[in-house]
C-alpha positions as CSV (number, residue, x, y, z in Angstrom):
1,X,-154.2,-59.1,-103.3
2,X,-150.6,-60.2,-102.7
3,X,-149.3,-58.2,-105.7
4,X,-150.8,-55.2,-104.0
5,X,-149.3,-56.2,-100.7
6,X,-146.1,-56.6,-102.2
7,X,-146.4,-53.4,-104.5
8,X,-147.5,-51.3,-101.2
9,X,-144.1,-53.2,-99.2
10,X,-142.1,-52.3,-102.4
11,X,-143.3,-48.7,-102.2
12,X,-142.9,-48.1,-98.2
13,X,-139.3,-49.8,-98.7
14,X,-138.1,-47.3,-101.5
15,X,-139.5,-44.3,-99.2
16,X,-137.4,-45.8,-96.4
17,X,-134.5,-46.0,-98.5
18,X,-134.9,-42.6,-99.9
19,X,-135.7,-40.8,-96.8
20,X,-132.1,-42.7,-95.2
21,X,-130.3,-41.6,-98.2
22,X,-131.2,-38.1,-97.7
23,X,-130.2,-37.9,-94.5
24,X,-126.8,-39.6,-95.2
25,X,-126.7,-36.9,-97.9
26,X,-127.5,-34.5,-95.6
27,X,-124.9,-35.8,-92.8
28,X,-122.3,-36.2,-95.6
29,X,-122.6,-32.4,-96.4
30,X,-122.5,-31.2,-92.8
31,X,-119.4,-33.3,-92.3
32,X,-117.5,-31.4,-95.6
33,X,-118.9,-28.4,-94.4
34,X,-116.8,-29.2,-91.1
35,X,-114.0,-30.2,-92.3
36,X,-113.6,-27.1,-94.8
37,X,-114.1,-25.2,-91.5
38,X,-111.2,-26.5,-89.2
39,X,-109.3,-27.0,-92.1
40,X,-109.5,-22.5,-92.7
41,X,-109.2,-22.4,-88.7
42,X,-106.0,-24.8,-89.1
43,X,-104.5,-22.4,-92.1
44,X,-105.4,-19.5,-89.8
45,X,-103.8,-21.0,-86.8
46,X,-100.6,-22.0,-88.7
47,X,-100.3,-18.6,-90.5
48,X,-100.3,-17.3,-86.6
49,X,-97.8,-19.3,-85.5
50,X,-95.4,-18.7,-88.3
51,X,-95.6,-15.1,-87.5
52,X,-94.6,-16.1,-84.1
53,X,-92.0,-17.9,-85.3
54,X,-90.9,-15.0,-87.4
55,X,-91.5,-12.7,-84.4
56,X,-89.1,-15.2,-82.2
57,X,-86.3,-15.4,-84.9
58,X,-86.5,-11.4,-85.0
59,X,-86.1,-10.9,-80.8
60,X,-83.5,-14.0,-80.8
61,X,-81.2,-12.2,-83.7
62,X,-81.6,-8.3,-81.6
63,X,-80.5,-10.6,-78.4
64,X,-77.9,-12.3,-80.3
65,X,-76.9,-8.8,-81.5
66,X,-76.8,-7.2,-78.3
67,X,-74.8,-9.9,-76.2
68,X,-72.2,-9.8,-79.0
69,X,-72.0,-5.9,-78.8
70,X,-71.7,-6.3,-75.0
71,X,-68.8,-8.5,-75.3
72,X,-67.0,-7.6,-78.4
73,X,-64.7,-10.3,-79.5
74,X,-60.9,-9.6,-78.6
75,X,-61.8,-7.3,-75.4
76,X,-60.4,-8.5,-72.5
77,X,-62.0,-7.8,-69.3
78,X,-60.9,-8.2,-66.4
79,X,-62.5,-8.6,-62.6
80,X,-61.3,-6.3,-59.6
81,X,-61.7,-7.7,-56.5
82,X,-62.3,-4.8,-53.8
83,X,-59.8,-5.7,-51.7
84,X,-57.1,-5.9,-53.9
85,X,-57.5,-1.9,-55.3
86,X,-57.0,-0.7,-52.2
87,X,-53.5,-1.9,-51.4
């Protein structure tokens, strides 16, 4: 009767163990499933922002570009008070 008892507490035991490992399985999948989510929603989000960084560097180098033109090196340019031009 013992060996049965223990055979029986054996068995129950394994099931235990099996049905814990599945769900560690299971969780183990869900989390590699996760983290091969963020990880496309991080590559998309950096692809994003080095378009905007792209985009920046474009608007800075028209700016840059337009401020020189403005003020063309070598021009002088000189300030008239009212005042003064009509003496």
């Amino acid at each position: 009767m013992a060996i049965i008892d223990a055979e029986q507490c054996g068995e129950v035991g394994l099931k235990d163990t099996n049905a814990k490992l599945q769900d560690l399985k299971a969780a183990l999948q869900q989390a590699k499933e996760d983290l091969a989510r963020l990880l496309k929603e991080y590559q998309e989000l950096m692809n994003v922002k080095l378009a905007l960084d792209i985009e920046i560097a474009t608007y800075r180098t028209l700016l840059e570009g337009l401020r020189d033109a403005a003020n063309p090196p070598g021009e002088l340019r000189f300030l008239c008070n009212s005042d003064a031009t009509r003496n």
